[in-house]
N, C-alpha and C positions, 0 to 999 in steps of 0.2 A: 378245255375239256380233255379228259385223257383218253388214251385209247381206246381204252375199255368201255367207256360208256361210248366213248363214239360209235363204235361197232354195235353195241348192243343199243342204241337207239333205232336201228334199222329191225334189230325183230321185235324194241316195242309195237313200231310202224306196223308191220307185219302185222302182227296183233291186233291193231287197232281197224285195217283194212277185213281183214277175216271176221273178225267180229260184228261189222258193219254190214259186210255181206250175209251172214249168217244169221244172225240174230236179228238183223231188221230189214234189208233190202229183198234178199227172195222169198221170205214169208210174207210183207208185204204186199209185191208184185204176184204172187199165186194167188193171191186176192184175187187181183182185178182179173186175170185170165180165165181164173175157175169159176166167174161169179156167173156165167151163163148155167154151169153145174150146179151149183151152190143154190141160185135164184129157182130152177126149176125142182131141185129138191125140198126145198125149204118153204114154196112156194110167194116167192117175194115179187113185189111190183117192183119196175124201175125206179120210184122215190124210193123205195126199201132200200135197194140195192146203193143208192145215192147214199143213203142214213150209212151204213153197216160200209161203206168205202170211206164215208167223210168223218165219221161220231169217232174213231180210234184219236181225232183230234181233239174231243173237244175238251179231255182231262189234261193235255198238253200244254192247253193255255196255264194251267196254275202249275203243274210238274218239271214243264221246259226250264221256270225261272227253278223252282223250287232243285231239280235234279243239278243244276248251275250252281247255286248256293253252298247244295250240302256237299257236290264236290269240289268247291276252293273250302269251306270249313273242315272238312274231313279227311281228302285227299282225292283221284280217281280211282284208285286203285281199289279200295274198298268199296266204291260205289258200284265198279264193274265186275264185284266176284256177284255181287248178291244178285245184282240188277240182270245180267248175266242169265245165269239162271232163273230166275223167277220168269222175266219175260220171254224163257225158252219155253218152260211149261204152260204159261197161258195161251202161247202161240200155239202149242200142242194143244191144248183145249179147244181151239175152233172148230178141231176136229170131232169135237164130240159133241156139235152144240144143235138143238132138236127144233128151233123153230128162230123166227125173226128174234124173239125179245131174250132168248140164250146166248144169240151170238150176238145181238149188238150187246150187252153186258161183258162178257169174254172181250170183244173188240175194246172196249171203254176200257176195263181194267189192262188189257195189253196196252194199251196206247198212252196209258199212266205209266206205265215203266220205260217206255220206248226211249222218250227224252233221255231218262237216267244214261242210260247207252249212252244215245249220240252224242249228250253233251260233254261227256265226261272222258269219251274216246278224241274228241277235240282236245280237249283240255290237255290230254297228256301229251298227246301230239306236239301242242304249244311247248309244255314245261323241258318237250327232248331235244327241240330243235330251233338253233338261230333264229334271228330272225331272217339272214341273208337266204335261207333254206325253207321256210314257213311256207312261201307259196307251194313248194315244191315239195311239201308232206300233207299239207291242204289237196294237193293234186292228187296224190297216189289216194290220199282217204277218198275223195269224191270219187275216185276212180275206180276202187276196190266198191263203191257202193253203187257204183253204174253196172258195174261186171254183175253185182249182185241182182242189179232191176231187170238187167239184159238173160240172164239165166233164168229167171223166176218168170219172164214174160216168155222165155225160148219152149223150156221145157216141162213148165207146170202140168197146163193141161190137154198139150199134145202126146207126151211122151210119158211123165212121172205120175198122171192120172189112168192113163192105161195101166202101167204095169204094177201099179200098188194098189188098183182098186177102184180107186176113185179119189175123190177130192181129198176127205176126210182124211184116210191113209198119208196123201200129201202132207197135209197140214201138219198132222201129229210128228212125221218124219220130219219136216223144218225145223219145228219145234223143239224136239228132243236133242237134234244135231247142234241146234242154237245153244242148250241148256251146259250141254258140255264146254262151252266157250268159259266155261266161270274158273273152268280147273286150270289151265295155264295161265290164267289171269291170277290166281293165288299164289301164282312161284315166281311171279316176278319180282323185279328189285325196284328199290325205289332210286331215282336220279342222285347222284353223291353230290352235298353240299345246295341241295335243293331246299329252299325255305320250307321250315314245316307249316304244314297246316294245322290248325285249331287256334292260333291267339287271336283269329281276327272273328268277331260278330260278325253273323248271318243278317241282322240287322242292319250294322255301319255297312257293309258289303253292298246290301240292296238300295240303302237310303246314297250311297255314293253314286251307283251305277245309274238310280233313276234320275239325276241331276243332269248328266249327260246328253246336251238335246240330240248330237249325232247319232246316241245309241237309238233312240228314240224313231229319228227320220230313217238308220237302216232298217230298224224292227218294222216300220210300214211300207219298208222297201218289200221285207221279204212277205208283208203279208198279202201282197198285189201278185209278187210273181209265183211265191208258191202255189196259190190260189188258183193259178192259172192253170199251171203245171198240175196239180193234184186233181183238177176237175178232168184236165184230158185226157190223165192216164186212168183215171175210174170209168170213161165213158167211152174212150176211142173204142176201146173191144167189141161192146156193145153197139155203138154207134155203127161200125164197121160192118157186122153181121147183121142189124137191120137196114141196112141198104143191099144187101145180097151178097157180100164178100162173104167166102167160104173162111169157114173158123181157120183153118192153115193161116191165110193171108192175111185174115184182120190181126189174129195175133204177131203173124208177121212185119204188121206194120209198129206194134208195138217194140216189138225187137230191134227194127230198124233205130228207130227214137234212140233207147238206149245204145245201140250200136256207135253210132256217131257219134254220141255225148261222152260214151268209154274213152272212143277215140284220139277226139281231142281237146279234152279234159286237161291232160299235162304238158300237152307244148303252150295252151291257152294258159294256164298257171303260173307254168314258167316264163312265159313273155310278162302277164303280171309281175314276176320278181325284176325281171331289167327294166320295164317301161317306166316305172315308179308311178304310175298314175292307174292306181288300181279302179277307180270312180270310172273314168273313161271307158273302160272297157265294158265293167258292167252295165255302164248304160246303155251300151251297142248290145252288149247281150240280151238286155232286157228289149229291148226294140227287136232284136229277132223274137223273140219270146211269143212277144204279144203280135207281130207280123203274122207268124206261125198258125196261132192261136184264131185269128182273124179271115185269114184264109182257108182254115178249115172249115169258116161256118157257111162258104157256100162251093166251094173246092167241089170237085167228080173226078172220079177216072184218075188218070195219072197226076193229076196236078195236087191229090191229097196226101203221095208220095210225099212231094216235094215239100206241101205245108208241114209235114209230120219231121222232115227231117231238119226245115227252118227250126221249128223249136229244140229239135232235142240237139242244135248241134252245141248248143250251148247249154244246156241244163245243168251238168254237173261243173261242168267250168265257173256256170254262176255262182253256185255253192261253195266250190274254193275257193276265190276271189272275195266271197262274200266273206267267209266265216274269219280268211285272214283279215281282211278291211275293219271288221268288228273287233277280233284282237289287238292291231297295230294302231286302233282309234283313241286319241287323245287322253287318258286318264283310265285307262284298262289296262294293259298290258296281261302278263299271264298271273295276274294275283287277283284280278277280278273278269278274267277269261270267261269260267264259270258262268257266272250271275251275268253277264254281260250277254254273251249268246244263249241263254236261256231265258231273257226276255226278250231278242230278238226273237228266238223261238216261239213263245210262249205267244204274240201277235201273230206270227205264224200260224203258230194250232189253230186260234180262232177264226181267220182264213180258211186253213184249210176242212174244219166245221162244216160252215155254213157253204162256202163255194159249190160242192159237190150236190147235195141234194135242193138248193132253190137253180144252180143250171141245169141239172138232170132235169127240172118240173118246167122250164123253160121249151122243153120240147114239142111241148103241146101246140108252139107256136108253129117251129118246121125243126125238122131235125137236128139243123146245125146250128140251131138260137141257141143252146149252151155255149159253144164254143167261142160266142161274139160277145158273151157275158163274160167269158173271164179274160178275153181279149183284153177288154173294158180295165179289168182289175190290174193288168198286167202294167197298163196305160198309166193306171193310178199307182204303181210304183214305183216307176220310171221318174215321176214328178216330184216324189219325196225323197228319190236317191237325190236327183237334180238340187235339192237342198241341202246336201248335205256339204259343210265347212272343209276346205282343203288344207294343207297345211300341217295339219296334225296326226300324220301319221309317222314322220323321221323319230319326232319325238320319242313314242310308244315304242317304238320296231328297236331303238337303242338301248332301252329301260331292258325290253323284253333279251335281247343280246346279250347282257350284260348279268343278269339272272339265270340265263338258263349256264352260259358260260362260268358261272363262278365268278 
């Protein structure tokens, strides 16, 4: 690789971390913080609030593979000017949304484009950088998208709801700021001597990928842990302030989560690149996960701290880990990168779906019966990592070296 791209793979990076924060981590996260403002304007029940946190997945499930696809046929590059954009102004549309059935539609069509992003900000990721460095642009992306949950959880709706207004105001500003991500995304270059895209079928692509039983076991990896994660971050806020935590603190426990997961996200990445045995860890990971998650559901007082910070100390670490584990998995490498994390995705979304509003309706038993439900899930993806074949990732991680290297 020459110079020239070597240096300028570091402000694709850049690019790819900014856009992750912008376009999907703090509009996301103003979600769950604002949904107190939101639910009493709007007038929503707690399942509501459940639906309109967890439905922005449930188009995911067909878009994850689908957004996967069309960026190894077509390239990232061009998926992330449009995708960009578009899913800035829908994100700016929540702002405008007058009742339950306006904003979960708005949510649904955002959450249709969301995937296009992440997958395709992965993707390029992969095509700029070795594999000996993979974990270690896996790490800064997860990281740049923690800083983004951790901002969005910080200052939504203590600080960015006061001084613009209200929620609304919020939203439409994430939004707008997201939309502008599509312009430096059009000036960029494409990797020298990088295989083009379009000779390969969208077809052969998916029909190869779904053969792959590992891809298969981590896609139910992640639809246990996401599921986990996505239920606590919809309902911790909430949960928090109906036990009598003043809105400051609950959402500061939110912030906490991401705080630590920011943290150590990249030495946890990069130990993934020396350790070689990237399976191990995430299964420690995911055993904190669902610890976390388990402990919240009867936790008080200081000890919810503690469960709050068990989870998130791993959260985006899992996602590095993961997403590289999926790339450097036996018969993927970065030519079917794409199509490959976007049905890992794609079992994701439908997790993340249904998780949120049947735990949120789980409360009617005691407060913290969500939290032991997706504890549960967390459990059930720990057992499908645990299947997953070893051995085949030196393979991939050299294919992938060898491609992005020229």
């Amino acid at each position: 690789m020459s110079d020239q791209p070597s240096a300028y793979k570091w402000y694709i990076l850049t690019l790819v971390v900014l856009t992750n924060m912008f376009v999907v981590a703090m509009p996301a996260m103003g979600m769950s913080v604002l949904a107190k403002e939101i639910s009493q304007d709007l007038g929503l029940n707690l399942v509501q609030v459940g639906i309109v946190w967890g439905v922005g997945s449930l188009p995911a499930i067909l878009t994850s593979l689908l957004g996967g696809v069309i960026g190894d046929k077509f390239g990232p590059k061009r998926v992330l000017i449009v995708c960009s954009l578009a899913a800035g102004l829908l994100g700016a549309a929540r702002g405008l949304a007058a009742d339950f059935v306006s904003m979960t539609v708005i949510v649904i069509l955002l959450g249709a484009l969301i995937p296009f992003v992440a997958m395709n900000g992965i993707k390029t990721a992969g095509q700029w950088f070795p594999a000996h460095q993979l974990g270690l642009a896996n790490g800064l992306v997860s990281m740049g998208m923690a800083l983004g949950f951790l901002l969005g959880s910080m200052f939504s709706a203590t600080t960015f709801s006061p001084l613009l207004g209200g929620w609304r105001n919020v939203l439409i500003v994430y939004g707008l700021i997201g939309a502008a991500f599509s312009l430096p995304w059009f000036f960029t270059r494409t990797l020298p001597g990088l295989r083009v895209e379009g000779g390969m079928s969208m077809r052969d692509a998916v029909q190869h990928v779904v053969r792959l039983k590992n891809v298969w076991l981590l896609g139910l990896t992640l639809f246990g842990v996401g599921s986990c994660i996505q239920g606590i971050l919809g309902y911790l806020p909430l949960y928090l302030r109906g036990i009598g935590w003043e809105a400051v603190r609950a959402d500061g426990a939110l912030s906490a989560f991401h705080t630590i997961s920011m943290v150590f996200v990249l030495p946890i990445a990069l130990w993934s690149d020396r350790l070689g045995s990237r399976k191990n860890l995430l299964l420690i990971a995911t055993l904190l996960v669902a610890g976390g998650a388990g402990l919240l559901s009867f936790a008080s007082g200081n000890v919810i701290w503690l469960a709050v910070l068990m989870s998130g100390f791993v959260r985006d670490a899992f996602m590095a880990i993961f997403m590289t584990m999926v790339i450097e998995t036996d018969g993927v490498g970065p030519l079917y990168a794409g199509t490959a994390l976007g049905l890992t995705m794609a079992l994701s979304g439908l997790g993340n779906f249904l998780a949120p509003p049947i735990g949120n309706s789980l409360a009617v038993f005691w407060s913290g019966a969500p939290f032991a439900f997706w504890a549960a899930l967390a459990v059930f993806g720990m057992a499908c990592l645990s299947l997953v074949r070893k051995g085949s990732q030196r393979t991939a991680s050299v294919i992938l070296e060898n491609i992005v290297e020229g």
